[in-house]
mmCIF file of the C-alpha atoms, coordinates in Angstrom:
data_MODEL
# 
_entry.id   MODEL 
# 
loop_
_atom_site.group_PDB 
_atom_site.id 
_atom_site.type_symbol 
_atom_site.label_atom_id 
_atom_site.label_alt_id 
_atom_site.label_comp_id 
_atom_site.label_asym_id 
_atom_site.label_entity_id 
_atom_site.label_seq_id 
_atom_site.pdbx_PDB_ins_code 
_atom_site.Cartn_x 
_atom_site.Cartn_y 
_atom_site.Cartn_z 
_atom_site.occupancy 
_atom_site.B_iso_or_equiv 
_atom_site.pdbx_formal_charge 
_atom_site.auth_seq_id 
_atom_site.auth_comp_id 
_atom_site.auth_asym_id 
_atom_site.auth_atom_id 
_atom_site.pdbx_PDB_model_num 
ATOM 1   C CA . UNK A 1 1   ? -13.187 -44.852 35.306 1.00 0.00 ? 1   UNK A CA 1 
ATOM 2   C CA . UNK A 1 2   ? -14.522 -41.993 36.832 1.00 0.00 ? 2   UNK A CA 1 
ATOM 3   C CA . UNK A 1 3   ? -13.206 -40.608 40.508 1.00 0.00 ? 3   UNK A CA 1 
ATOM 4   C CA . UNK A 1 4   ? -15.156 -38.354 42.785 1.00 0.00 ? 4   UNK A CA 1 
ATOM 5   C CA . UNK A 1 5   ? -15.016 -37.224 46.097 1.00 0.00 ? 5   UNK A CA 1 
ATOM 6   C CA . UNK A 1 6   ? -17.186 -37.030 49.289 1.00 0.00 ? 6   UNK A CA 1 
ATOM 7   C CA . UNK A 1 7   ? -16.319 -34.549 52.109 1.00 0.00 ? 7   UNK A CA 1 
ATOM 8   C CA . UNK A 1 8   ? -16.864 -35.569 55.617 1.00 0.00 ? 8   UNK A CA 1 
ATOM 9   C CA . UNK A 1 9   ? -17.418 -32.102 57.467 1.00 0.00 ? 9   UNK A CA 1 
ATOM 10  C CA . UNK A 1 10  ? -17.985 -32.161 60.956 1.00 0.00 ? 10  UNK A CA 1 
ATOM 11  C CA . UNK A 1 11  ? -20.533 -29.210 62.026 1.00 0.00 ? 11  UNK A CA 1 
ATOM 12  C CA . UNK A 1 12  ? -19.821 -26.402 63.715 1.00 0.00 ? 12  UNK A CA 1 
ATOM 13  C CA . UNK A 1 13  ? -20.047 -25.377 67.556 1.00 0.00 ? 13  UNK A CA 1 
ATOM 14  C CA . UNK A 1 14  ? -22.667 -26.038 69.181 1.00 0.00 ? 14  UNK A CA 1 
ATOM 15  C CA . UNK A 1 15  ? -24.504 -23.577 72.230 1.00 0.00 ? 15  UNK A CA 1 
ATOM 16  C CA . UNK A 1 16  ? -23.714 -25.814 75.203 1.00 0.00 ? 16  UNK A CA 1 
ATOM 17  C CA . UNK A 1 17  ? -23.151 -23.909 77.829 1.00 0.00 ? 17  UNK A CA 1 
ATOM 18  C CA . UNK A 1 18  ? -22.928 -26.410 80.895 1.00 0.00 ? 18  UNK A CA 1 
ATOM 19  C CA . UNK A 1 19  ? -20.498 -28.506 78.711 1.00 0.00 ? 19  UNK A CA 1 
ATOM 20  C CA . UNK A 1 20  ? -22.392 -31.880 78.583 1.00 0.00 ? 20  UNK A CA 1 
ATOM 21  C CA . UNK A 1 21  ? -21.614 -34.760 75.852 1.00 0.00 ? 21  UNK A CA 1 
ATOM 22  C CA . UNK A 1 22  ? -24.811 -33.851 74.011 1.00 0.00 ? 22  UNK A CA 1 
ATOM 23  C CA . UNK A 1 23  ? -24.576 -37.157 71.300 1.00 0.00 ? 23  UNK A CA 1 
ATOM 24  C CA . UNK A 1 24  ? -28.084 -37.431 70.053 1.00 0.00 ? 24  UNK A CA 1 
ATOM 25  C CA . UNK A 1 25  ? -29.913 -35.482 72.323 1.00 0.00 ? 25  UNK A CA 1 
ATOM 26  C CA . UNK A 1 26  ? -32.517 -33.134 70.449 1.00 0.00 ? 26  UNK A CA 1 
ATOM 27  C CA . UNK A 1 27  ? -32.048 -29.397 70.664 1.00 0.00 ? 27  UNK A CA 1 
ATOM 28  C CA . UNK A 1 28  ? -28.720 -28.699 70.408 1.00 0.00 ? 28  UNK A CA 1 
ATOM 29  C CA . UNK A 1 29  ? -28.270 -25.869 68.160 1.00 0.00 ? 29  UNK A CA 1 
ATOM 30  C CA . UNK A 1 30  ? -25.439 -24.194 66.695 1.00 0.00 ? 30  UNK A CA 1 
ATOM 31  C CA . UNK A 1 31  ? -23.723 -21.173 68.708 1.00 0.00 ? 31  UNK A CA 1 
ATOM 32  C CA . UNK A 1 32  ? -23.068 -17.994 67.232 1.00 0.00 ? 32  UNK A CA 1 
ATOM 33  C CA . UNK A 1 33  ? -19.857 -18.994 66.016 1.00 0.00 ? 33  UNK A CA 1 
ATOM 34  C CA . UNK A 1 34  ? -21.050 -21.910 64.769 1.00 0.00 ? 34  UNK A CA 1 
ATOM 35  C CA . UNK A 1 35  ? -23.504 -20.528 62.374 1.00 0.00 ? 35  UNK A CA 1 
ATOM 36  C CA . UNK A 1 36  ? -20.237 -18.288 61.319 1.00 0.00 ? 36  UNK A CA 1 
ATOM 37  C CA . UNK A 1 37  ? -18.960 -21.656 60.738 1.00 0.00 ? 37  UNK A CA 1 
ATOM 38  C CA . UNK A 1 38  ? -21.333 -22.866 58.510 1.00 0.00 ? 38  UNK A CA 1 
ATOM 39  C CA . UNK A 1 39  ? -21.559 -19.768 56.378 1.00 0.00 ? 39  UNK A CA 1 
ATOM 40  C CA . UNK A 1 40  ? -17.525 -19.899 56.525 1.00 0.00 ? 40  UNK A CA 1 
ATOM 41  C CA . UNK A 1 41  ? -18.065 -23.547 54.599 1.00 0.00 ? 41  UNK A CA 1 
ATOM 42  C CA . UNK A 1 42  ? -20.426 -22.276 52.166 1.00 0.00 ? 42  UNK A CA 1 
ATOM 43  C CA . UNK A 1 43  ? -18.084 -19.587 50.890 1.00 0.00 ? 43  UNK A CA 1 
ATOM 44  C CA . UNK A 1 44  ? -15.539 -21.781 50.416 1.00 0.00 ? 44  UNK A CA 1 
ATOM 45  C CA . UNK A 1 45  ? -17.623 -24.220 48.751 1.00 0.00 ? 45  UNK A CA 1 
ATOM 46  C CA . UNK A 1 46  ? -19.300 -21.365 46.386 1.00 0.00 ? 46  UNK A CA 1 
ATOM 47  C CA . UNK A 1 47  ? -15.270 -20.272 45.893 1.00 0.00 ? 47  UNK A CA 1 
ATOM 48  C CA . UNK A 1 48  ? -14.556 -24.187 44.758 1.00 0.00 ? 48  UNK A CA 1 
ATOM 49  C CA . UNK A 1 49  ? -17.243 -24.329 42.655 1.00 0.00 ? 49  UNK A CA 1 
ATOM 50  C CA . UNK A 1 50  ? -16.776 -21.103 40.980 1.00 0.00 ? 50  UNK A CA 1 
ATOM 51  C CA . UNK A 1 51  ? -13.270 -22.202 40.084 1.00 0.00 ? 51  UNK A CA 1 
ATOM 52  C CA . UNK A 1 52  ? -14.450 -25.393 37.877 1.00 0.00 ? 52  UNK A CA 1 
ATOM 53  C CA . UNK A 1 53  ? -15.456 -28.235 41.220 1.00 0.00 ? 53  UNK A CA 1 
ATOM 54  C CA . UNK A 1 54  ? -18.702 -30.264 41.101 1.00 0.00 ? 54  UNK A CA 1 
ATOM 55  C CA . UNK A 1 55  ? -20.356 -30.387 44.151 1.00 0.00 ? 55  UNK A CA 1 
ATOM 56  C CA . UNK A 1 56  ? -23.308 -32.067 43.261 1.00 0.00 ? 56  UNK A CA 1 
ATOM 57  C CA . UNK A 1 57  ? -24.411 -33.493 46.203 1.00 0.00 ? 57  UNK A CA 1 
ATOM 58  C CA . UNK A 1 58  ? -25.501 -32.396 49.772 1.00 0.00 ? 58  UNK A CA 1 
ATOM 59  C CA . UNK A 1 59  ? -26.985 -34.619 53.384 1.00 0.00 ? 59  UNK A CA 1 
ATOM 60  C CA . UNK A 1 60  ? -26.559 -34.281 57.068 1.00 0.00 ? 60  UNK A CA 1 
ATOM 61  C CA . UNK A 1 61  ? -26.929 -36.113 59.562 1.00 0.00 ? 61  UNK A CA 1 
ATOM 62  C CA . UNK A 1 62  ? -30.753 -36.023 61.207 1.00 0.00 ? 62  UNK A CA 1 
ATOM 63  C CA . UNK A 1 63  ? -29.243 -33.745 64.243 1.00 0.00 ? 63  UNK A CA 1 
ATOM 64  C CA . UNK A 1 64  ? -30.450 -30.032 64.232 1.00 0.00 ? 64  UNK A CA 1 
ATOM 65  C CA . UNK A 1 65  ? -26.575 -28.624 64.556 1.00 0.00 ? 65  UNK A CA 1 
ATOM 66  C CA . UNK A 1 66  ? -25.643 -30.748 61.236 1.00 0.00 ? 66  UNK A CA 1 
ATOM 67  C CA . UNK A 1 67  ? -28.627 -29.574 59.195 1.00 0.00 ? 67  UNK A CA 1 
ATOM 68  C CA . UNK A 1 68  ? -28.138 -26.016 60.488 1.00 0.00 ? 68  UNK A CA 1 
ATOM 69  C CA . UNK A 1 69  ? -24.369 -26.691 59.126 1.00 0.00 ? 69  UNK A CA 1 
ATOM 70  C CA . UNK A 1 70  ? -25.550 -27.671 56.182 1.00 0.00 ? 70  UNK A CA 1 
ATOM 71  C CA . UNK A 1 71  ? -28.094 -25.304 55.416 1.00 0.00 ? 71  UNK A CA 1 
ATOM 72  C CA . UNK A 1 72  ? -26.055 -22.527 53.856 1.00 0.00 ? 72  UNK A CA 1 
ATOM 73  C CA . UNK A 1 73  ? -24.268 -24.620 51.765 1.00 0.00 ? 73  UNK A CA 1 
ATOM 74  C CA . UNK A 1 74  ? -27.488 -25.761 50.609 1.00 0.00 ? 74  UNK A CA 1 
ATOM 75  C CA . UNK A 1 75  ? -28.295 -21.503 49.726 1.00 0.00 ? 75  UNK A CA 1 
ATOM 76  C CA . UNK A 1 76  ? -25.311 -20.971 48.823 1.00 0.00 ? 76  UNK A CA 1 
ATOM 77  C CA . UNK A 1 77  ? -24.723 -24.005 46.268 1.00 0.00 ? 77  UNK A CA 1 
ATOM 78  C CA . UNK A 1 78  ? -28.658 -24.652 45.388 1.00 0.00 ? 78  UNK A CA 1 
ATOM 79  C CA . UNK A 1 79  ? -28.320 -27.862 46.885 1.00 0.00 ? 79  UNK A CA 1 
ATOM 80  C CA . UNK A 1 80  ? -31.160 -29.727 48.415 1.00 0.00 ? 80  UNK A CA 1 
ATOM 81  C CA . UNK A 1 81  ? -30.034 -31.022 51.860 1.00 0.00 ? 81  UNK A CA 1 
ATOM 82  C CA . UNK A 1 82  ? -30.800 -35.241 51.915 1.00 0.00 ? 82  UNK A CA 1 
ATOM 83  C CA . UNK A 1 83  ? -31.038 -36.474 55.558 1.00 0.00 ? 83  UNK A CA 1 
ATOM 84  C CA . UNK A 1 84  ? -28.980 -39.643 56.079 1.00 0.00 ? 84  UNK A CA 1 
ATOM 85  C CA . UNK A 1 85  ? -29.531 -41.460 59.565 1.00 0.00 ? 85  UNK A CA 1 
ATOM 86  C CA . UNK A 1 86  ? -26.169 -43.793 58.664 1.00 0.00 ? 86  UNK A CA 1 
ATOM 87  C CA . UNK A 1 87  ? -23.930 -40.440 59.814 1.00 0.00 ? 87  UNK A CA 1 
ATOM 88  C CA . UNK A 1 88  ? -25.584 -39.606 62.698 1.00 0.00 ? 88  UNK A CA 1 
ATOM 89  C CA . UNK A 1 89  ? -23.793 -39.263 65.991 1.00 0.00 ? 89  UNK A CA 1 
ATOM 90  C CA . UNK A 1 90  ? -22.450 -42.192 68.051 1.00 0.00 ? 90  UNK A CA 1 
ATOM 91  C CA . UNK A 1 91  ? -24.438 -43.695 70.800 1.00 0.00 ? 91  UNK A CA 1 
ATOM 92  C CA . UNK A 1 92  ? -22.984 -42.886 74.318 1.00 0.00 ? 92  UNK A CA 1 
ATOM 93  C CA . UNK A 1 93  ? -24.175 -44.152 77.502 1.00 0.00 ? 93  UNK A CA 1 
ATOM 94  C CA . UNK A 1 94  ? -22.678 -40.528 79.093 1.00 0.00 ? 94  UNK A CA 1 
ATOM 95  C CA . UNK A 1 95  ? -25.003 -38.992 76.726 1.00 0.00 ? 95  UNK A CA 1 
ATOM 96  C CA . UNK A 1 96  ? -26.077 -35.716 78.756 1.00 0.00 ? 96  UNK A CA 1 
ATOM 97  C CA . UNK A 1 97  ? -23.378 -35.463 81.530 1.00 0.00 ? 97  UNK A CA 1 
ATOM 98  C CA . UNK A 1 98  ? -20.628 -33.870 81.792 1.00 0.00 ? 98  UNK A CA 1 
ATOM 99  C CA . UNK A 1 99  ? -17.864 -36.130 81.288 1.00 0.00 ? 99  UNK A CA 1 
ATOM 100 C CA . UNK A 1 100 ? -14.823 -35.158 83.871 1.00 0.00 ? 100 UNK A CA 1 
ATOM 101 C CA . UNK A 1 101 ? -12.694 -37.157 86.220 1.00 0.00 ? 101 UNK A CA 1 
ATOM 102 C CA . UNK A 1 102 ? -14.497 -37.234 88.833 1.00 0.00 ? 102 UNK A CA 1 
ATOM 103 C CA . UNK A 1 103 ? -17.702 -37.857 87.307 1.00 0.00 ? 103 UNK A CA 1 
ATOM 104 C CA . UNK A 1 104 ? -16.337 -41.387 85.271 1.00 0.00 ? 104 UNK A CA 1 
ATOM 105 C CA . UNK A 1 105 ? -14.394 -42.235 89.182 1.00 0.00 ? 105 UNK A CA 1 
ATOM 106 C CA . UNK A 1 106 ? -18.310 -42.584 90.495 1.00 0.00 ? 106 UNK A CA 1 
ATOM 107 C CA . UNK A 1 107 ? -19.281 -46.756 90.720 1.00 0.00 ? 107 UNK A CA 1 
ATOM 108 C CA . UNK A 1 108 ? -22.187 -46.255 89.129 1.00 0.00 ? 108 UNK A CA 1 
ATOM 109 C CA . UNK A 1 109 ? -20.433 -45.582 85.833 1.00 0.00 ? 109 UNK A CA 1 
ATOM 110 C CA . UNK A 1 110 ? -17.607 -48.550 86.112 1.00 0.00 ? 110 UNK A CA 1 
ATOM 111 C CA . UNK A 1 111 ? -19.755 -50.780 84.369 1.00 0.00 ? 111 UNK A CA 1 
ATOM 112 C CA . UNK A 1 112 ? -19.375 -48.736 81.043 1.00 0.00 ? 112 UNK A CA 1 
ATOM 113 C CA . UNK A 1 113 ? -15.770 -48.766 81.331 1.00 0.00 ? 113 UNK A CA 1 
ATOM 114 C CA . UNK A 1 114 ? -14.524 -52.146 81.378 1.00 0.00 ? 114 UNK A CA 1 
ATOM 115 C CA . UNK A 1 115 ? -13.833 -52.129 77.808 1.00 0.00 ? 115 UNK A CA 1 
ATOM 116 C CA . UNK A 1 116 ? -12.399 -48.679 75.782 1.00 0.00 ? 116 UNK A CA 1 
ATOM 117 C CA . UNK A 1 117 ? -11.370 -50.997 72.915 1.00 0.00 ? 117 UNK A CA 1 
ATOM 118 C CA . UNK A 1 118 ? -15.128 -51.358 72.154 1.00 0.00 ? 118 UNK A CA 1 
ATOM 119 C CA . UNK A 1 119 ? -16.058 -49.306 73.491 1.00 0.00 ? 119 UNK A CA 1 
ATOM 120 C CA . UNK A 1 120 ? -18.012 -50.363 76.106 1.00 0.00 ? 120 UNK A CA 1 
ATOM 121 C CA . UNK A 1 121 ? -19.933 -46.996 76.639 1.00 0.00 ? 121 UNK A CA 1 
ATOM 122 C CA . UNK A 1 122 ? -21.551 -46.822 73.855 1.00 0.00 ? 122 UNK A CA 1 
ATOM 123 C CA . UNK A 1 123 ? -21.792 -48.072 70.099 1.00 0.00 ? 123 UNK A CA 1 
ATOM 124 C CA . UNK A 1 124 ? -18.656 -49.937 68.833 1.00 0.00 ? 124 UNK A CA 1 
ATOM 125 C CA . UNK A 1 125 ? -16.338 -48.374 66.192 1.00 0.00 ? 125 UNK A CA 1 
ATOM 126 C CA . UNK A 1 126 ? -16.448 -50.684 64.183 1.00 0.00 ? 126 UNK A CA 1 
ATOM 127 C CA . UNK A 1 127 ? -20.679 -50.481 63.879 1.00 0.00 ? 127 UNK A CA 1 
ATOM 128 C CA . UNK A 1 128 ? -20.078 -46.403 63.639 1.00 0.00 ? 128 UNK A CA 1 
ATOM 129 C CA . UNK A 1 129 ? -16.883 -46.955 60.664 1.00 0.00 ? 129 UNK A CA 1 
ATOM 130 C CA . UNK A 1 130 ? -19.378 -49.638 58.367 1.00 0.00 ? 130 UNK A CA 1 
ATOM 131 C CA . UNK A 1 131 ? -22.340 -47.678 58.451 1.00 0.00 ? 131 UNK A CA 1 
ATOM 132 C CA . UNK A 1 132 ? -20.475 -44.197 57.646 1.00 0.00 ? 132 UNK A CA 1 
ATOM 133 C CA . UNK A 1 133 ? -18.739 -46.397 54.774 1.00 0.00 ? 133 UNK A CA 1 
ATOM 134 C CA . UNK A 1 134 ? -22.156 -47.285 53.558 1.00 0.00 ? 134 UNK A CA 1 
ATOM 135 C CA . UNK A 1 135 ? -23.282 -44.081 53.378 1.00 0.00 ? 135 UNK A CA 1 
ATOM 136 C CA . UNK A 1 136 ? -20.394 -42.508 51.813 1.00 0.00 ? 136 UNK A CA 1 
ATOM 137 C CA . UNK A 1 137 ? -20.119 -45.261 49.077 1.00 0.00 ? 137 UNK A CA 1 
ATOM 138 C CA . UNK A 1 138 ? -23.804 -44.689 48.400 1.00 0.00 ? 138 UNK A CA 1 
ATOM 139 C CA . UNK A 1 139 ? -23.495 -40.994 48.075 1.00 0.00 ? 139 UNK A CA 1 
ATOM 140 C CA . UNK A 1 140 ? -20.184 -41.355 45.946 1.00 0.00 ? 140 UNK A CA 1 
ATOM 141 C CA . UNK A 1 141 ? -22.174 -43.058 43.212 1.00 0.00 ? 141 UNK A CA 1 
ATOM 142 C CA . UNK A 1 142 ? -25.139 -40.674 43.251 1.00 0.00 ? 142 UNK A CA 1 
ATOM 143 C CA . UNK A 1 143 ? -22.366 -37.685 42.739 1.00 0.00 ? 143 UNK A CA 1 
ATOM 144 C CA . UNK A 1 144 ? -20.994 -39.914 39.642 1.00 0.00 ? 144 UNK A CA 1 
ATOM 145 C CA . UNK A 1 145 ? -24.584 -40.033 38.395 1.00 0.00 ? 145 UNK A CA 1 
ATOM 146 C CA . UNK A 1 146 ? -24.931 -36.562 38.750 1.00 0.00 ? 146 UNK A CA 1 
ATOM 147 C CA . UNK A 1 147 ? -21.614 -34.755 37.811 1.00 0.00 ? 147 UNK A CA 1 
ATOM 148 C CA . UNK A 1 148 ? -19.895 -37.491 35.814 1.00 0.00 ? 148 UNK A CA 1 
ATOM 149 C CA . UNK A 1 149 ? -15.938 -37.942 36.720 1.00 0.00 ? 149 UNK A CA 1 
ATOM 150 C CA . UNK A 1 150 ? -14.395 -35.560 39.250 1.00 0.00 ? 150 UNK A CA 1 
ATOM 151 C CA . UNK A 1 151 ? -18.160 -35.171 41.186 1.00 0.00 ? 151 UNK A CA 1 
ATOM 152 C CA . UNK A 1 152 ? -18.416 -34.252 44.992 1.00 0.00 ? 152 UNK A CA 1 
ATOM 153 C CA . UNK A 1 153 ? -20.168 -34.873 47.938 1.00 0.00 ? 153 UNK A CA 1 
ATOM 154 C CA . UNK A 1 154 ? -20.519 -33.465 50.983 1.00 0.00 ? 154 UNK A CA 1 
ATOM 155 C CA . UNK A 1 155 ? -22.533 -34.925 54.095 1.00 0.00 ? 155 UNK A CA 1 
ATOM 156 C CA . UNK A 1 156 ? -22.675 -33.179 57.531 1.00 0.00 ? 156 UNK A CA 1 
ATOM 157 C CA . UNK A 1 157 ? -21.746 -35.662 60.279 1.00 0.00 ? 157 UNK A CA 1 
ATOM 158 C CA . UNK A 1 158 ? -19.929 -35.877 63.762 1.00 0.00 ? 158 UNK A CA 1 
ATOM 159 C CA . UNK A 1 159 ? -16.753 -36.101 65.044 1.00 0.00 ? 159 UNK A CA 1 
ATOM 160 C CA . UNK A 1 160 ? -16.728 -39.458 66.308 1.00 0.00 ? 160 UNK A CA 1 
ATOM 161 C CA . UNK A 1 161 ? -18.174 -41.100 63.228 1.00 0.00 ? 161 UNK A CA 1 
ATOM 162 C CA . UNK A 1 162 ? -15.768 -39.209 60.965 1.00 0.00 ? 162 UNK A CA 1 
ATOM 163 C CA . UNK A 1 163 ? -12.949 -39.954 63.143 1.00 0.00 ? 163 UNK A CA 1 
ATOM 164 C CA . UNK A 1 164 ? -13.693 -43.613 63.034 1.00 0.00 ? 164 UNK A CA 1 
ATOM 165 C CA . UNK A 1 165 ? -14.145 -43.797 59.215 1.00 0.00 ? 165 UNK A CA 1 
ATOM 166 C CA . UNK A 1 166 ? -11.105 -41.995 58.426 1.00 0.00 ? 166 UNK A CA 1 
ATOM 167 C CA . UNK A 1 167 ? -9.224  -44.527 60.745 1.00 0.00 ? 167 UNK A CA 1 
ATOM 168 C CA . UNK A 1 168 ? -10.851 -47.314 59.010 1.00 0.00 ? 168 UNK A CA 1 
ATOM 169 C CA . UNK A 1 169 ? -9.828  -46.132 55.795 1.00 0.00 ? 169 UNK A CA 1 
ATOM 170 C CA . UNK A 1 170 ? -6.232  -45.417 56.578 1.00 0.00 ? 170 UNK A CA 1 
ATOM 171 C CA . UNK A 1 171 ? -6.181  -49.144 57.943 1.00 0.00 ? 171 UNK A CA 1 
ATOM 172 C CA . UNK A 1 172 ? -5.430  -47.851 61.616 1.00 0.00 ? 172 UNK A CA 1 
ATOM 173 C CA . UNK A 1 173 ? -6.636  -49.207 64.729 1.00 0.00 ? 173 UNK A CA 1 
ATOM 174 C CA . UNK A 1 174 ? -10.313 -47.795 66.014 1.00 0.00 ? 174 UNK A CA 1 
ATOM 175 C CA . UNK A 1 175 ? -9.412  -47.367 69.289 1.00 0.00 ? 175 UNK A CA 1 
ATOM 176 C CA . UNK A 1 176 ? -7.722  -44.039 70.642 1.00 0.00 ? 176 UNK A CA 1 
ATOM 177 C CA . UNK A 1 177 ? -7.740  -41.245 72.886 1.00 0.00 ? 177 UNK A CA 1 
ATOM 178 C CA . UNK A 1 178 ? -10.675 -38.887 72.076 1.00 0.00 ? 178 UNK A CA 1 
ATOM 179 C CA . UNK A 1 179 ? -7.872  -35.765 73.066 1.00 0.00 ? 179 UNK A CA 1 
ATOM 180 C CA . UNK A 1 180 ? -5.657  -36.887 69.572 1.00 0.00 ? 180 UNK A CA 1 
ATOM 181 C CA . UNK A 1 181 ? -8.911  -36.807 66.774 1.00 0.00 ? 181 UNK A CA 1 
ATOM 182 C CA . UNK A 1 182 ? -7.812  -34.815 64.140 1.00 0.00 ? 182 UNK A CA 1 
ATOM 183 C CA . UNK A 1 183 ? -10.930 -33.625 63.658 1.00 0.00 ? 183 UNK A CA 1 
ATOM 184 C CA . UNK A 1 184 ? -11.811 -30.145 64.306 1.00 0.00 ? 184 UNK A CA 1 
ATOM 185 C CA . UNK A 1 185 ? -15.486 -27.920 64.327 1.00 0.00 ? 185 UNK A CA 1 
ATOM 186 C CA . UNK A 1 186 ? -16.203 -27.886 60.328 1.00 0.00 ? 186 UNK A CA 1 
ATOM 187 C CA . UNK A 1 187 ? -13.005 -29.502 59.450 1.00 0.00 ? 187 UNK A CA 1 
ATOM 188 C CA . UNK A 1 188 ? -13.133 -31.840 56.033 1.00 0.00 ? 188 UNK A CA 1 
ATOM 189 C CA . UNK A 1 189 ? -11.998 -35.358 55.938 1.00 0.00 ? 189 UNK A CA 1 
ATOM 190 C CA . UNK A 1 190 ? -12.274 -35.829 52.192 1.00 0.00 ? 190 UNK A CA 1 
ATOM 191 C CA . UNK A 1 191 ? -12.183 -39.227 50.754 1.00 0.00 ? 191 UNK A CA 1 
ATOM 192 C CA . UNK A 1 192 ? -11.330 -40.288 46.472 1.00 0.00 ? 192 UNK A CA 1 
ATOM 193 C CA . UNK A 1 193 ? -12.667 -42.978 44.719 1.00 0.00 ? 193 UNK A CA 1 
ATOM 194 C CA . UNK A 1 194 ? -12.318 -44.346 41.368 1.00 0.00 ? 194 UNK A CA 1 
ATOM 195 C CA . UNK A 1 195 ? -15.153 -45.514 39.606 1.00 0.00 ? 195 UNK A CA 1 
ATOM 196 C CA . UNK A 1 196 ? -15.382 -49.135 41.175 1.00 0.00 ? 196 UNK A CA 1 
ATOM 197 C CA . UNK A 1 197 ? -15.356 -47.570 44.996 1.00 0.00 ? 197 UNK A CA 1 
ATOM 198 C CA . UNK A 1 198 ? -11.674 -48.269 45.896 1.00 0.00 ? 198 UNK A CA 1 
ATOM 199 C CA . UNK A 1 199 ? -10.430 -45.226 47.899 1.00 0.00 ? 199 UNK A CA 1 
ATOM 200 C CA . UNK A 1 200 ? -7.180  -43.580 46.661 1.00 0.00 ? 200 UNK A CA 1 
ATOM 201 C CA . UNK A 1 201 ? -6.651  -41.150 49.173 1.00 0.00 ? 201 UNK A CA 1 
ATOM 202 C CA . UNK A 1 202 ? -7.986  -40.025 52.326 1.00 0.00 ? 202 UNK A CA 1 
ATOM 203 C CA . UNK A 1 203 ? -7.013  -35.632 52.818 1.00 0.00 ? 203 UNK A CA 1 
ATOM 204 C CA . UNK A 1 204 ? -8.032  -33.542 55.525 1.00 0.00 ? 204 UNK A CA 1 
ATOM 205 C CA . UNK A 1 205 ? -8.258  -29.917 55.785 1.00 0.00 ? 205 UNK A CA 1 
ATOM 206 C CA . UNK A 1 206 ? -9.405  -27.116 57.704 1.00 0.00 ? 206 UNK A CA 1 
ATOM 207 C CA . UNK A 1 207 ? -11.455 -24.399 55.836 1.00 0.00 ? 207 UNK A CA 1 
ATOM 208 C CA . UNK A 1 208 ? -12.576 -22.492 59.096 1.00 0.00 ? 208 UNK A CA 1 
ATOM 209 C CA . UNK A 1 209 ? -9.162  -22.170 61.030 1.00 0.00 ? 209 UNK A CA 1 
ATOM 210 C CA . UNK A 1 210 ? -9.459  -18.803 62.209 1.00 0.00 ? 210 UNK A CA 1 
ATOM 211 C CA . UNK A 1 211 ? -12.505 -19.578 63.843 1.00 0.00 ? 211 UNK A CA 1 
ATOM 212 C CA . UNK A 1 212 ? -10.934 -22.267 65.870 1.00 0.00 ? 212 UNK A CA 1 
ATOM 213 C CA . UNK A 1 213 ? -9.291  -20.328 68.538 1.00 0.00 ? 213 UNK A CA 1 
ATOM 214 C CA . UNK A 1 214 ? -11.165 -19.922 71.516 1.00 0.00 ? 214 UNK A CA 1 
ATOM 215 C CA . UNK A 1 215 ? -14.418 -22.368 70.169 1.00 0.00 ? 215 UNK A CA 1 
ATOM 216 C CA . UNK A 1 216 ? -15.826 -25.058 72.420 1.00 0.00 ? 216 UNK A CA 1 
ATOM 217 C CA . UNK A 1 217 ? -13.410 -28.252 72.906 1.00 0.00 ? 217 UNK A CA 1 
ATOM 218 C CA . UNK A 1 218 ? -15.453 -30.762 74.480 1.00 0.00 ? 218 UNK A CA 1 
ATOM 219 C CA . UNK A 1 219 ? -15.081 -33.726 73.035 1.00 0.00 ? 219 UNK A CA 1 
ATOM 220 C CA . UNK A 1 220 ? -17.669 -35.565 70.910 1.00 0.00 ? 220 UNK A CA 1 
ATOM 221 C CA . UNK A 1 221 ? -19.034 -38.924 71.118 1.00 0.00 ? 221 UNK A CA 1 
# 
């Protein structure tokens, strides 16, 4: 049966100067080094295709910084750029503060707490994992469709939602510290099917690694 692929890649730094938990808020844009980012991605995508892969397949996320990540892959690759709500950010009640210490030890923000299994701030793994799942399972068999056995996807998302659908698929628990997400700024959690949607292997990788150092760490959703 035929396999293919679809690459979870997390978009690049975003301009965020006062270092707020932007989650769905419109506007953010990608930094400087975060549009180096993106165009880092697309030459290794153009590389891997030049070389025999077939990337056939191309969406973001509805968020400006993951179609701005996307968009020169789309040049690059001739790839039109399909906007899928299902890997959009998480919901986050923190959603434009800046989340430190001494801003969660304020009463007013106990309430959201009570539960970090859930979590309670915001919209549950689990909801985040099954609708990323969806959406990768649907663009797994438009890549068969379109490039036959050994097709790939890609689809611009967030770190949070990737994070959670890796976990998922690796049978781990959803819950964890934010700090430990392997999951860096255009990093690719790449996931194999065979023709019938089982997944054979989850992979990670990191195409933009010497762009890391000294980029924007605040956490995502």
């Amino acid at each position: 049966m035929p396999q293919a692929t679809v690459h979870l890649l997390r978009h690049g730094e975003v301009h965020n100067p006062e270092g707020v938990l932007y989650g769905r808020l419109p506007e953010f844009h990608l930094s400087e080094l975060g549009q180096q980012m993106a165009q880092t991605l697309a030459e290794h995508f153009r590389d891997r295709v030049s070389q025999g892969a077939k990337i056939v397949y191309l969406a973001a996320s509805p968020l400006i910084r993951a179609q701005e990540t996307a968009e020169p892959t789309s040049r690059a690759l001739g790839l039109e750029i399909h906007t899928d709500p299902r890997i959009i950010e998480a919901e986050n009640r923190f959603e434009g503060i800046k989340v430190t210490k001494a801003e969660l030890l304020k009463p007013r923000h106990w309430p959201k707490l009570v539960n970090p299994l859930r979590p309670s701030w915001g919209e549950p793994y689990k909801e985040q994992a099954a609708r990323v799942r969806e959406a990768v399972q649907d663009a797994r068999a438009k890549a068969i469709e379109l490039g036959g056995d050994g097709a790939e996807a890609i689809m611009v998302s967030h770190q949070l939602p990737i994070w959670a659908t890796r976990l998922s698929a690796e049978g781990r628990p959803l819950w964890h510290d934010p700090r430990k997400r392997e999951c860096t700024l255009t990093s690719l959690t790449s996931l194999t099917f065979d023709g019938d949607g089982t997944l054979l292997r989850v992979e990670y990788s990191e195409p933009a690694a010497a762009l890391l150092p000294g980029a924007s760490t605040t956490p995502g959703a």
